[in-house]
C-alpha positions in Angstrom: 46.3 1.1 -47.6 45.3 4.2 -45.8 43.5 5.8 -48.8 41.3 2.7 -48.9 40.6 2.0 -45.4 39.2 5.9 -45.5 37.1 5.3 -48.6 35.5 2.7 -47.7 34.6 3.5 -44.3 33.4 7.0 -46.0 31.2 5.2 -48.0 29.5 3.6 -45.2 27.5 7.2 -44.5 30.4 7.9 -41.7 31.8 11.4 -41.0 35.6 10.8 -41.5 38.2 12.6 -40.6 41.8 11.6 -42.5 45.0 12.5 -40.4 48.2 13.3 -42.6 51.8 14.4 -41.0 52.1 17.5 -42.8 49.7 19.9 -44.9 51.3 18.7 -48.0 51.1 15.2 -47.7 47.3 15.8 -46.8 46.8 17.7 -50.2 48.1 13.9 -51.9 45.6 12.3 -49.7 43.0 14.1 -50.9 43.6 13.7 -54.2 44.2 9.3 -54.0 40.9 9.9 -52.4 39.3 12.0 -54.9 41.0 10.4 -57.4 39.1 6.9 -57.9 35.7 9.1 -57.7 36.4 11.4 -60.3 37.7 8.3 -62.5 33.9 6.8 -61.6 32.1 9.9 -62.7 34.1 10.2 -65.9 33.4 6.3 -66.7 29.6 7.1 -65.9 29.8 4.3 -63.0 29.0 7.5 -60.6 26.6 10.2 -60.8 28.0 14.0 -59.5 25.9 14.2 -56.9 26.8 10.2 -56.1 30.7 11.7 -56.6 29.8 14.6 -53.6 27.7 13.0 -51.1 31.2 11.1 -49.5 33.2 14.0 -50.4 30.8 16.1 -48.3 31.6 13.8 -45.4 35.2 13.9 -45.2 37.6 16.2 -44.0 41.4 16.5 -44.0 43.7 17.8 -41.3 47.7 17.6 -40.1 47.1 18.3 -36.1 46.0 15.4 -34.3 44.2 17.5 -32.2 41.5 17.7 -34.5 40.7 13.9 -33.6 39.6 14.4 -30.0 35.7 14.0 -31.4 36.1 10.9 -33.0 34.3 7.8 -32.0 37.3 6.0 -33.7 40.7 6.2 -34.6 42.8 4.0 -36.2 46.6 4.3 -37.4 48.6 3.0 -39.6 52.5 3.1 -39.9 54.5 3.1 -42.9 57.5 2.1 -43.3 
């Protein structure tokens, strides 16, 4: 649910900034996020550039620190 919430609103021309507990579980982030672009590239749905202009708005990070500049925050909890 995560993964979607932060493509979509990355799609809406918004810098994003996707909060993971640990450096590896921000790696698999990045790639359920990458994922669905690549897929739209490959299928011709997306162009490259189309593919990079999102990609060039988001960033990953582990310390929640690096959220004090955000306009908004929202959490999810899994369980």
């Amino acid at each position: 649910m995560g993964s979607v919430i932060t493509e979509v609103v990355d799609r809406t021309v918004v810098d994003v900034r996707a909060a993971q507990a640990a450096p590896d579980v921000v790696k698999a982030g990045r790639r359920r996020l990458t994922g669905p672009l690549d897929r739209g590239v490959r299928r011709g749905r997306l162009s490259a550039e189309q593919r990079a202009q999102p990609l060039a708005r988001l960033s990953f990070t582990h310390d929640l620190s690096d959220l004090a500049d955000r306009q908004f925050v929202t959490g999810l909890r899994t369980s």
